[in-house]
C-alpha atoms as one frame of an Amber mdcrd trajectory, in Angstrom:
protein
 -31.022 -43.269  15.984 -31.604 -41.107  12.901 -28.554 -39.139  11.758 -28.743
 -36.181   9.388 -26.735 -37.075   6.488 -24.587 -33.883   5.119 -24.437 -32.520
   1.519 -21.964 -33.413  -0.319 -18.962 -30.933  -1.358 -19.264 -29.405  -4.429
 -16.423 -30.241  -6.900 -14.120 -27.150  -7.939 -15.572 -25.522 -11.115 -13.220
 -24.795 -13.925 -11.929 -21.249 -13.240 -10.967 -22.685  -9.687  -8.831 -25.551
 -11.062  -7.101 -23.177 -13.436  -6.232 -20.739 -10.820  -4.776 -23.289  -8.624
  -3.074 -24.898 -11.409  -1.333 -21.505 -12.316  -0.923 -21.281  -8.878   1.387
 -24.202  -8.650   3.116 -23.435 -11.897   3.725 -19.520 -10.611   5.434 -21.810
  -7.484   7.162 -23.972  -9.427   8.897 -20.759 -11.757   9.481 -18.803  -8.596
  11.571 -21.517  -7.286  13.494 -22.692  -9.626  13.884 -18.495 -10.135  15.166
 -18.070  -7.240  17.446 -21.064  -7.033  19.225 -20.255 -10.583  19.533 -16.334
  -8.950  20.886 -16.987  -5.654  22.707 -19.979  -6.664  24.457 -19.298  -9.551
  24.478 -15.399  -9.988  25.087 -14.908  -5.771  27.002 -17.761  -5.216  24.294
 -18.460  -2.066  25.004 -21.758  -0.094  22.683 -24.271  -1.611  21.067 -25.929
   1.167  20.283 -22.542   2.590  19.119 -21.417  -1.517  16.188 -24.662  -1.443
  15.053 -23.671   1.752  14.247 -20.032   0.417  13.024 -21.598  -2.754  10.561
 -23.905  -0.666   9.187 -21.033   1.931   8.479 -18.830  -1.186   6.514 -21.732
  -3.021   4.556 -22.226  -0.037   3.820 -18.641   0.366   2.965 -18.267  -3.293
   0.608 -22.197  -2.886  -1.065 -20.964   0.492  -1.733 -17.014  -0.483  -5.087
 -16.667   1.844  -3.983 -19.081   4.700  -3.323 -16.965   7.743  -1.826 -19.845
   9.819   0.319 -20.955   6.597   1.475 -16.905   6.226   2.342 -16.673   9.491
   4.772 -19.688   9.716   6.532 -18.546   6.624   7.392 -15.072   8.074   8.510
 -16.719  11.201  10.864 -19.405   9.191  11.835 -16.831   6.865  13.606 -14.595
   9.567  14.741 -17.821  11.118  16.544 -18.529   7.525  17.671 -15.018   7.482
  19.448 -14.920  11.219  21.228 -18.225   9.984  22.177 -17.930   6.185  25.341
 -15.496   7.531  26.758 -18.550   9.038  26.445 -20.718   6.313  28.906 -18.459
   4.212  32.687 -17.106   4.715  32.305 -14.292   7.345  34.357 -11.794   4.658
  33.416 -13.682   1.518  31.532 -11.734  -1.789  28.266 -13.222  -0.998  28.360
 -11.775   2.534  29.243  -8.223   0.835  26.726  -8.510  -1.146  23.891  -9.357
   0.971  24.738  -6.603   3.184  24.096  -4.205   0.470  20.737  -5.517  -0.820
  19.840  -5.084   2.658  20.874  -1.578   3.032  19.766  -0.373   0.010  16.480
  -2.751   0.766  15.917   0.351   3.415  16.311   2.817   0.916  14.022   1.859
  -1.593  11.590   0.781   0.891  11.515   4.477   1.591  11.259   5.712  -1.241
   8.343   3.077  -2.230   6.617   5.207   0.379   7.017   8.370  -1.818   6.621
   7.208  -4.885   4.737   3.887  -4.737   1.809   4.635  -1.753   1.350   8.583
  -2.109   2.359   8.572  -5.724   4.821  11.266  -5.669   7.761  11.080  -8.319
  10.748  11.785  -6.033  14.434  12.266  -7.810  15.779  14.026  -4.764  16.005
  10.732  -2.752  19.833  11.156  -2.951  19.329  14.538  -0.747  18.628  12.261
   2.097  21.600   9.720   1.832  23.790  12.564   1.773  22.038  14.100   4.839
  22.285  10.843   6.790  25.623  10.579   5.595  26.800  13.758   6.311  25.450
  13.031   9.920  27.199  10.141  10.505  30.524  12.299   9.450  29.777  14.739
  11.928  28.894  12.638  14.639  31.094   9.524  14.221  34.621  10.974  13.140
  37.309  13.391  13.973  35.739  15.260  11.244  35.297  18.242  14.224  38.581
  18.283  15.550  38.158  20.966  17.793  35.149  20.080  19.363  34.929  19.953
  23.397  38.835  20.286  23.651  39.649  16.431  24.024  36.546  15.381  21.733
  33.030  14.228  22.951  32.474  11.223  23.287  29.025   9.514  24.193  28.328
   5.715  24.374  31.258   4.763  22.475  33.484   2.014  23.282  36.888   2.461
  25.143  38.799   2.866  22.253  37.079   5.193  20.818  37.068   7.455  24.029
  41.006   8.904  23.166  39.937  10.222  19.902  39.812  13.677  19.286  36.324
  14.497  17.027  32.842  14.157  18.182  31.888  10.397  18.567  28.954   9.127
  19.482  26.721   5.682  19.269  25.488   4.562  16.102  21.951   3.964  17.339
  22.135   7.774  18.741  23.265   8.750  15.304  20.416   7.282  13.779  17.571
   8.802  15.677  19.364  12.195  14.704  19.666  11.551  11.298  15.445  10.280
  10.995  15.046  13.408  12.788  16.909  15.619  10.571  15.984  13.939   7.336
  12.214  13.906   8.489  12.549  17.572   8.738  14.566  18.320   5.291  11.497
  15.630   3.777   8.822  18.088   4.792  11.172  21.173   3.677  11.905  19.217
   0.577   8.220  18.968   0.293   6.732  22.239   1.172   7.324  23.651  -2.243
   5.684  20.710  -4.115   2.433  20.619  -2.581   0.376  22.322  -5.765   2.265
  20.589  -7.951   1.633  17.329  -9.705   3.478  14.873 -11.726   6.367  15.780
 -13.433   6.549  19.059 -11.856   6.514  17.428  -8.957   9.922  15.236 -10.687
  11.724  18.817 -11.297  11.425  20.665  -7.639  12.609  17.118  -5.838  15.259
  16.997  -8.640  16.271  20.883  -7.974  16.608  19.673  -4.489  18.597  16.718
  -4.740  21.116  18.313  -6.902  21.086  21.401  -4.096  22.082  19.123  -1.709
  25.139  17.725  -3.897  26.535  21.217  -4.493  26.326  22.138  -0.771  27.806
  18.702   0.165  30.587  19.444  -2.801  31.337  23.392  -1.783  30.483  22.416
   2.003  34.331  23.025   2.942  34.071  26.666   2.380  30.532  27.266   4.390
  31.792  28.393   8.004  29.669  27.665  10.708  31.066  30.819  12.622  30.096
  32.925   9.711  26.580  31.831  10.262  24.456  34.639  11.201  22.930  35.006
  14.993  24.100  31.520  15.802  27.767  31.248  14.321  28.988  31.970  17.416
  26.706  29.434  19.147  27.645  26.895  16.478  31.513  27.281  16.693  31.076
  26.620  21.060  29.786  23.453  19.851  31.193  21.921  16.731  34.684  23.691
  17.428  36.380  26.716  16.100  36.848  27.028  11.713  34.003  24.078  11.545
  32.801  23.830   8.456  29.734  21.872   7.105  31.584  19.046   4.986  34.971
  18.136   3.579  34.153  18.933   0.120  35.811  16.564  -2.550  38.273  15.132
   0.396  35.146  14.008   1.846  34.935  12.781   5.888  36.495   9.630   6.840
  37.169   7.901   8.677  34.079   6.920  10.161  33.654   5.158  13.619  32.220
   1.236  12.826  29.302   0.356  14.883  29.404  -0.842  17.927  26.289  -2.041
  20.213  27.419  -1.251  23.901  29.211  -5.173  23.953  32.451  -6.742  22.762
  34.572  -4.964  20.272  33.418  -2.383  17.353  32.708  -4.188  14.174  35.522
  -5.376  12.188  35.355  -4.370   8.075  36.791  -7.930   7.085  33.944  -9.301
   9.512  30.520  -8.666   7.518  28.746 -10.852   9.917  27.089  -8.149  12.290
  26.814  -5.630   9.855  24.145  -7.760   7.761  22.422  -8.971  10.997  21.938
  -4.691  12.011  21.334  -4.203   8.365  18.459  -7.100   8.710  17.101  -5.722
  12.087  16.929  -2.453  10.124  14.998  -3.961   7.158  13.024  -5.827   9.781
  12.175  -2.373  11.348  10.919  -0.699   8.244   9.416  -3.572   6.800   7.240
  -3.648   9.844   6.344   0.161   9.888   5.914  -0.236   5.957   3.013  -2.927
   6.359   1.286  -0.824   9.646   1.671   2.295   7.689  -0.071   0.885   4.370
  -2.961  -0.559   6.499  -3.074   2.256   8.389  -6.024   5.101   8.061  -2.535
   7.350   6.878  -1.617   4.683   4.273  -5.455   4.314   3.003  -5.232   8.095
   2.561  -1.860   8.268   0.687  -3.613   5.212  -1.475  -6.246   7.860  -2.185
  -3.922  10.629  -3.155  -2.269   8.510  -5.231  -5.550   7.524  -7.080  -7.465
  10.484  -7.495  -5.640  13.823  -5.516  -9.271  15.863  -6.071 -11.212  12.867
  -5.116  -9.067  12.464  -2.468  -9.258  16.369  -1.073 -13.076  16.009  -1.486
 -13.455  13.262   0.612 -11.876  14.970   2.909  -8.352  14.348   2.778  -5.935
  16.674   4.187  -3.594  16.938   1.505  -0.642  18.968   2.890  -0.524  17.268
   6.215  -0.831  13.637   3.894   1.664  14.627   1.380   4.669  15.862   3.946
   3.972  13.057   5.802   4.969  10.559   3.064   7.907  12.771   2.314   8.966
  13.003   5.859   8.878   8.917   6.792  10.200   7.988   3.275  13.411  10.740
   4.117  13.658   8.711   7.353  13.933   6.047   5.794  17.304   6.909   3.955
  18.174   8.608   6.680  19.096   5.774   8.742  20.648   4.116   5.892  22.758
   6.565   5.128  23.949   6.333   8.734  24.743   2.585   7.932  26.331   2.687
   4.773  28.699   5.776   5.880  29.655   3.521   8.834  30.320   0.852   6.270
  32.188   2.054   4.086  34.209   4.287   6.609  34.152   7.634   4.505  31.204
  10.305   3.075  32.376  11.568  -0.095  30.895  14.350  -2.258  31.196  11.916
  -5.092  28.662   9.422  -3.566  26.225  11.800  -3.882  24.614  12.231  -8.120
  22.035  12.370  -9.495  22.022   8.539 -10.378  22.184   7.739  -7.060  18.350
   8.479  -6.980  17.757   6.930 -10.269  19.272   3.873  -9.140  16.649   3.561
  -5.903  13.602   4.656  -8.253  14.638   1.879 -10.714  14.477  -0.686  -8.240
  11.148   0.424  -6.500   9.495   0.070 -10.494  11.416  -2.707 -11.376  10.028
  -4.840  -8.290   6.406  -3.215  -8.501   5.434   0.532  -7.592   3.606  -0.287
  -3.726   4.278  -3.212  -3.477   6.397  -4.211  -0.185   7.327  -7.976  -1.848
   8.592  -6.522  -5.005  10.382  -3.440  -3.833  13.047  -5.994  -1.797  12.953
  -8.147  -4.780  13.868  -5.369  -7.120  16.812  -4.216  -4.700  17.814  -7.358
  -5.043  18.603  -7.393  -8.649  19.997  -4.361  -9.230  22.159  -4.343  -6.247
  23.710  -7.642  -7.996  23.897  -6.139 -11.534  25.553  -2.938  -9.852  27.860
  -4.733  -7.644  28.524  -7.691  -9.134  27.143  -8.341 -12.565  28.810  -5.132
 -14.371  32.061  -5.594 -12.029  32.314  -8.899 -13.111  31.281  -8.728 -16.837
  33.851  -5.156 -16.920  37.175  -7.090 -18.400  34.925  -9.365 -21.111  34.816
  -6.780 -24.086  38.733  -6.385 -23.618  38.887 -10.243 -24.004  36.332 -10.582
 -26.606  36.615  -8.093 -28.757  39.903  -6.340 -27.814  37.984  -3.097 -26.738
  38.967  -0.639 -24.255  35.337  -0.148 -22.380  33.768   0.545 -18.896  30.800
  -1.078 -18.206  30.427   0.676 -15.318  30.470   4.136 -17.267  27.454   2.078
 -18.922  25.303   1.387 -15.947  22.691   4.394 -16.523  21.931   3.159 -20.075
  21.192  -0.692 -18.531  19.037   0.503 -15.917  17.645   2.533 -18.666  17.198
  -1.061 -20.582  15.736  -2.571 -18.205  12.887  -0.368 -17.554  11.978   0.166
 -21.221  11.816  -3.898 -21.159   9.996  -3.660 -17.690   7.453  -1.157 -19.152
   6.455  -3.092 -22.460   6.512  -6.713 -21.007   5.775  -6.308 -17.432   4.645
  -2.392 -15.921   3.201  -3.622 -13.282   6.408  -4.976 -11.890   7.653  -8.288
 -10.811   6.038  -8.390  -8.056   2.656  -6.103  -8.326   0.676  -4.487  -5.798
  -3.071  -6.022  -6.193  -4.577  -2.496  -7.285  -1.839  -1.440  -9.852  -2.164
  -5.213 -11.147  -6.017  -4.431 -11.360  -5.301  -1.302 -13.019  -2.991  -2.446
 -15.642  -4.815  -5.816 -16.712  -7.398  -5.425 -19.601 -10.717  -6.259 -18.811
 -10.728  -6.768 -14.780 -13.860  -8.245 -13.441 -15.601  -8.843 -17.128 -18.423
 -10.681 -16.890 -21.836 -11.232 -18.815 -24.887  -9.140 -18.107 -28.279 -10.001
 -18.510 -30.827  -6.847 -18.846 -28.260  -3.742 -19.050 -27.930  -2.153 -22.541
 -28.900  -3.416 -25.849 -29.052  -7.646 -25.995 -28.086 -10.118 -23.288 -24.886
 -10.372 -25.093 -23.467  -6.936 -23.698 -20.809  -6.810 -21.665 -20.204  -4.947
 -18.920 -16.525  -4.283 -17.567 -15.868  -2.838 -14.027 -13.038  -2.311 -12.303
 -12.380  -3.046  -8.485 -10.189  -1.721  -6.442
């Protein structure tokens, strides 16, 4: 019996050894990264900190291993469902965390805007406040005259004596994606034959619109509307107006999910797990969407918008579609937040509110899913945390009466001059901004094209 003998394996050439040597080293720094960050800066159980430190060094060890990808998403939801329980139920880390995953939503949103269609939003506050402003009308007394007694619609029993309109948070959040999708495309009608920072002023015009209205909304009668005000005063009440102005709206109903007893504020526990199922959600939609023919096409528009409309692109139909699913987006976690924090104030709604989301979609890496939560991250620590914390240390050092906090625009401001000389393609890069922003992608030697042998011939891949 013959047997065909096999040929042997070839060994790994050079290039492939160094790549999985940086590999491994890019593992090692991520973990120990991660580990000194949620350790020591969040204060992050530690058992619960290795475990996150492990699944991303696998990730980063296995990148083109379905199988291996697949089992690290699983156990990293797994470790998300669980780390709440491994931490005080009203403790700093759990306030915290809830945050990064709200704002998570928010700048995943926006990374739609900015990051797949390339469209420089600085409006992105406009749609907080809208989903905001929803949740006041819909989860407080905020309408006092409404239906008489109130309305009331899936709330729990409690909430059925109060005067107001009141009604569930998840039917609060599909009316405040619907109304932000539509105030996205609004927002975006103007913009569509502009580019770059034109684009920056009009969404800027309109994010600052939205703050005045929300500030002056106290004197803007619905009855006084006209056609409608009468229509608008049978629903909302009589003398309803369209905010509280600089008293603001509060307080707001907490969630509750049709079981056991509305959540608690000294309880964080349920809020992060909806705040995860939310981040769940749009991290879900944000992966279909970018694989999608819709993402491929705001990909284009982002690259080239004339190549784009001559491939055949439909530009105004692409362009308020990004701005209508990124408004969603904040939408819904304005909804949270409001519910969170039990009030919607004027005041919550500047201009740095939308600098602070941009800053954390370029910090982690424009389009890129991974970086975007890792750049919420940071700067929701440094915001609410870091600066807090660090606030009472020029007093003690140098005897100096000084606000950090009043400070915070010029370290964001820091940090992305730093970001855009040592790293602008993020922490985390997309694969075609990395290829655009690294010299000399895909060099390689020629033989027959141009002068000598010697030539070189640089191309860049998308």
């Amino acid at each position: 019996m013959t047997t065909t003998p096999t040929e042997p394996t070839a060994p790994p050439t050079k290039a492939e050894v160094a790549v999985e040597r940086n590999r491994a080293l890019v593992a090692v720094a991520a973990g120990i990264a991660i580990l000194v960050f949620a350790i020591g800066l969040l204060g992050m159980d530690t058992i619960m900190a290795l475990i996150l430190g492990v699944l991303v060094a696998i990730r980063i060890l296995f990148p083109h291993d379905r199988r291996v990808t697949i089992g690290v998403i699983v156990a990293t939801i797994a470790w998300a469902i669980w780390l709440p329980y491994m931490h005080d139920e009203g403790g700093e880390f759990m306030n915290i965390a809830t945050l990064i995953l709200a704002y998570s939503v928010m700048a995943l949103g926006l990374n739609i805007i900015v990051g797949y269609a390339g469209l420089l939003d600085l409006g992105y506050v406009a749609f907080f406040a809208l989903g905001a402003l929803t949740a006041g009308w819909f989860m407080s007394d905020f309408f006092n005259n409404a239906g008489g007694e109130g309305v009331h619609f899936l709330v729990a029993d409690p909430t059925q004596n109060l005067i107001g309109m009141h009604f569930n948070f998840l039917i609060v959040v599909l009316i405040a994606v619907v109304v932000c999708t539509i105030a996205g495309m609004v927002i975006g009608l103007p913009t569509l034959r502009l580019r770059g920072d034109y684009i920056a002023i009009v969404t800027l015009a309109f994010g600052e619109i939205i703050g005045r209205i929300m500030i002056n909304g106290d004197q803007i009668h619905f009855g006084d509307t006209p056609l409608i005000g009468g229509g608008l005063e049978s629903i909302f009440g009589e003398g309803a107006v369209l905010s509280g102005g600089r008293e603001g709206i509060g307080p707001i109903d907490k969630i509750w999910l049709f079981a056991g007893d509305p959540f608690e504020a000294l309880n964080l526990r349920p809020w992060y797990l909806v705040a995860l199922g939310m981040v769940l959600i749009v991290l879900f939609v944000n992966y279909r969407l970018r694989d999608s023919r819709l993402g491929r096409a705001w990909i284009a528009l982002r690259e080239d918008e004339v190549a784009a409309a001559s491939m055949g692109v439909p530009l105004v139909k692409t362009k308020l579609l990004a701005y209508g699913t990124g408004a969603a987006f904040g939408g819904a976690a304005g909804v949270f937040l409001a519910s969170l924090l039990s009030v919607v104030n004027a005041d919550q709604f500047q201009f740095f509110f939308s600098i602070f989301i941009l800053a954390m979609v370029i910090l982690g890496g424009l389009g890129s899913i991974e970086g975007v939560l890792v750049g919420a991250a940071v700067l929701v620590f440094i915001n609410f945390k870091f600066i807090p914390d660090l606030n009472d240390k020029p007093r003690e050092w140098f005897n100096l009466d000084l606000d950090l906090s009043e400070l915070s625009s010029a370290i964001y401001g820091f940090l992305l001059v730093i970001m855009m000389v040592l790293r602008p393609q993020g922490l985390i890069p997309e694969r075609r901004r990395k290829l655009e922003l690294v010299e000399h992608v895909g060099a390689g030697d020629t033989v027959g094209v141009g002068g000598t042998d010697t030539d070189t011939l640089y191309e860049a891949r998308a």
